[in-house]
N, C-alpha and C positions, 0 to 999 in steps of 0.2 A: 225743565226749569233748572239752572243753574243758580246753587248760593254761594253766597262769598262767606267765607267765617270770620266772625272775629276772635281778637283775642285779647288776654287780659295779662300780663307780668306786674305781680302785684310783690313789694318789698314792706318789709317789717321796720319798725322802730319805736320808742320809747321816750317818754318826758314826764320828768318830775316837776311839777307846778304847786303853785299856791292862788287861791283864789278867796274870794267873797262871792256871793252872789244877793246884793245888796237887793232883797225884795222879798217881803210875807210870805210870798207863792213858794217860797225856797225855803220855807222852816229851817229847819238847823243849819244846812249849805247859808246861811245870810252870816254867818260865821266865818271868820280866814279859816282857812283847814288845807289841808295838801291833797295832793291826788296822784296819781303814776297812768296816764295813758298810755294804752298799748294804742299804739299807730300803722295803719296799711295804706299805702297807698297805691291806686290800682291805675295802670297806666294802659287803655283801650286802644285797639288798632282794626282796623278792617283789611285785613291781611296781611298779609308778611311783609318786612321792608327788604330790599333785596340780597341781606344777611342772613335772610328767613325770621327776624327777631321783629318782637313788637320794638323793644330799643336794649340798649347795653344796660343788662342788670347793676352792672359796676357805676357806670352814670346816674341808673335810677337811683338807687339807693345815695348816694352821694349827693345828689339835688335835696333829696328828703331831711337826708341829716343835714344838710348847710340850712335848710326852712325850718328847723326844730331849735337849731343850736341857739338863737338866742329866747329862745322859751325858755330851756332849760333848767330847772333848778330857779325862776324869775319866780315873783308874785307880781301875777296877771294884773292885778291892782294898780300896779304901777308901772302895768308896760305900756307905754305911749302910743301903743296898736291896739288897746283894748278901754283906751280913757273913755268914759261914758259911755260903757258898751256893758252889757253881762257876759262875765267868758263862760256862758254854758260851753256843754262840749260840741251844741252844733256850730254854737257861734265861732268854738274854735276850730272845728271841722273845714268852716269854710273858709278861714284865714288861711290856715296850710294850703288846701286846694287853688286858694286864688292865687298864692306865693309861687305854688307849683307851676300850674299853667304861666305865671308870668316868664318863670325862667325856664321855661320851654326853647330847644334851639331852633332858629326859622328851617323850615319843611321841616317838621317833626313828624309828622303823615300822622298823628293821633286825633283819634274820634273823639275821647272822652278822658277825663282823669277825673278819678274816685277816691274818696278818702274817709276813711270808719275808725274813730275812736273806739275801744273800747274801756270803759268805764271801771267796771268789775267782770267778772268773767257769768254776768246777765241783762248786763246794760252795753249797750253802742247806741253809738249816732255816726252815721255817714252822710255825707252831701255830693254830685256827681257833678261834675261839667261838662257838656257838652261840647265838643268843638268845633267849627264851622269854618270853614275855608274861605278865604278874603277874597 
Protein backbone atom coordinates (compact mmCIF):
# COMPACT_ATOMS: atom_id res chain seq x y z
CA UNK A 1 0.00 0.00 0.00
CA UNK A 2 1.15 3.34 -1.04
CA UNK A 3 0.39 6.61 1.04
CA UNK A 4 0.50 10.02 0.02
CA UNK A 5 1.49 12.63 2.73
CA UNK A 6 0.23 15.61 3.62
CA UNK A 7 1.53 18.59 4.59
CA UNK A 8 0.88 21.66 6.67
CA UNK A 9 3.14 25.39 6.35
CA UNK A 10 1.51 26.97 8.97
CA UNK A 11 2.44 31.16 9.50
CA UNK A 12 2.25 33.31 12.56
CA UNK A 13 0.49 36.64 13.33
CA UNK A 14 -1.01 39.00 15.62
CA UNK A 15 -4.20 41.47 16.30
CA UNK A 16 -5.01 43.77 18.67
CA UNK A 17 -8.91 44.13 19.10
CA UNK A 18 -11.61 45.47 21.07
CA UNK A 19 -14.77 43.75 21.53
CA UNK A 20 -18.07 43.25 23.58
CA UNK A 21 -19.56 40.26 23.79
CA UNK A 22 -23.09 41.58 24.42
CA UNK A 23 -24.88 38.37 26.31
CA UNK A 24 -25.22 37.01 30.15
CA UNK A 25 -23.45 33.74 28.96
CA UNK A 26 -20.21 36.02 28.72
CA UNK A 27 -20.20 37.62 32.29
CA UNK A 28 -17.70 40.11 32.42
CA UNK A 29 -16.41 39.68 28.51
CA UNK A 30 -20.26 41.53 27.90
CA UNK A 31 -17.94 44.42 28.76
CA UNK A 32 -15.71 46.38 25.76
CA UNK A 33 -12.17 45.13 26.86
CA UNK A 34 -9.18 44.54 24.49
CA UNK A 35 -7.59 41.39 23.50
CA UNK A 36 -4.24 40.54 21.49
CA UNK A 37 -4.75 37.16 19.44
CA UNK A 38 -1.92 35.17 18.49
CA UNK A 39 -2.96 34.03 14.97
CA UNK A 40 -1.84 30.54 12.70
CA UNK A 41 -2.78 29.91 9.88
CA UNK A 42 -2.30 26.44 8.47
CA UNK A 43 -2.25 26.00 4.81
CA UNK A 44 -2.79 21.90 4.00
CA UNK A 45 -1.62 20.14 0.78
CA UNK A 46 -1.67 16.52 -0.19
CA UNK A 47 1.73 16.63 -1.48
CA UNK A 48 4.14 18.71 -2.83
CA UNK A 49 3.52 21.23 -5.68
CA UNK A 50 6.14 20.79 -8.05
CA UNK A 51 8.63 23.44 -5.96
CA UNK A 52 8.39 20.65 -3.45
CA UNK A 53 6.38 23.43 -1.16
CA UNK A 54 2.89 23.25 0.06
CA UNK A 55 2.88 27.22 -1.26
CA UNK A 56 5.46 30.32 -0.81
CA UNK A 57 5.87 30.97 2.84
CA UNK A 58 6.41 34.69 1.74
CA UNK A 59 2.72 34.69 -0.04
CA UNK A 60 1.34 32.82 2.98
CA UNK A 61 2.09 35.03 5.43
CA UNK A 62 1.33 38.19 3.25
CA UNK A 63 -2.38 36.85 2.40
CA UNK A 64 -2.65 36.48 6.30
CA UNK A 65 -1.58 39.94 7.26
CA UNK A 66 -3.52 41.76 4.34
CA UNK A 67 -6.88 39.57 6.20
CA UNK A 68 -5.94 40.84 9.72
CA UNK A 69 -4.79 44.36 8.61
CA UNK A 70 -8.22 45.89 8.88
CA UNK A 71 -9.09 44.07 12.26
CA UNK A 72 -6.21 45.56 13.59
CA UNK A 73 -6.33 47.79 16.56
CA UNK A 74 -10.56 48.12 15.32
CA UNK A 75 -13.37 47.50 17.99
CA UNK A 76 -15.17 44.61 16.50
CA UNK A 77 -18.23 46.41 17.61
CA UNK A 78 -18.16 48.54 14.97
CA UNK A 79 -16.73 46.61 12.24
CA UNK A 80 -19.46 46.12 9.49
CA UNK A 81 -18.08 42.27 9.24
CA UNK A 82 -19.10 41.59 12.59
CA UNK A 83 -22.71 43.84 12.98
CA UNK A 84 -25.01 41.47 14.70
CA UNK A 85 -22.79 38.88 15.19
CA UNK A 86 -20.70 37.91 18.71
CA UNK A 87 -16.94 38.29 17.68
CA UNK A 88 -16.11 35.35 19.93
CA UNK A 89 -12.77 34.05 18.87
CA UNK A 90 -14.47 31.16 16.81
CA UNK A 91 -16.63 33.58 15.31
CA UNK A 92 -13.51 35.30 14.55
CA UNK A 93 -11.55 32.30 13.64
CA UNK A 94 -13.82 31.60 10.92
CA UNK A 95 -13.96 35.18 9.36
CA UNK A 96 -9.97 34.91 8.73
CA UNK A 97 -10.28 31.40 7.37
CA UNK A 98 -13.17 32.34 5.05
CA UNK A 99 -11.15 35.74 3.97
CA UNK A 100 -8.27 33.23 3.35
CA UNK A 101 -9.76 30.66 1.36
CA UNK A 102 -11.32 33.44 -0.72
CA UNK A 103 -8.21 34.92 -1.65
CA UNK A 104 -6.72 31.67 -2.54
CA UNK A 105 -5.00 31.89 -6.23
CA UNK A 106 -7.05 29.49 -8.81
CA UNK A 107 -5.17 25.83 -8.75
CA UNK A 108 -3.88 26.35 -5.49
CA UNK A 109 -3.69 22.41 -5.14
CA UNK A 110 -4.72 22.92 -1.20
CA UNK A 111 -6.84 20.40 0.66
CA UNK A 112 -7.60 22.47 3.72
CA UNK A 113 -6.83 25.91 5.45
CA UNK A 114 -6.87 25.95 9.22
CA UNK A 115 -6.94 28.73 11.51
CA UNK A 116 -6.27 28.77 15.80
CA UNK A 117 -6.61 31.96 17.69
CA UNK A 118 -4.92 31.79 20.63
CA UNK A 119 -6.50 33.61 23.47
CA UNK A 120 -4.14 33.36 26.34
CA UNK A 121 -1.45 31.07 26.44
CA UNK A 122 -4.68 28.23 27.58
CA UNK A 123 -7.35 29.07 25.52
CA UNK A 124 -7.64 28.76 21.47
CA UNK A 125 -10.16 28.16 19.15
CA UNK A 126 -9.46 26.98 15.68
CA UNK A 127 -11.94 26.30 12.60
CA UNK A 128 -10.62 24.10 9.48
CA UNK A 129 -11.90 24.25 5.80
CA UNK A 130 -11.86 21.80 3.74
CA UNK A 131 -11.30 22.21 0.22
CA UNK A 132 -12.88 20.39 -2.62
CA UNK A 133 -12.14 20.52 -6.19
CA UNK A 134 -14.84 22.00 -8.69
Amino acid sequence: MTATPTYCLTVDDHIMIAHSLDHEFFGPAQQLHGATLHIRAGFHRVGLDPHGVVMDIGAAAGMLSQVLDPLRHRNLDEHPDFSAKLSTTEVIVTYIAQRLVADLPPEHGLSAVEVQADENPQARASVRIDLTEA
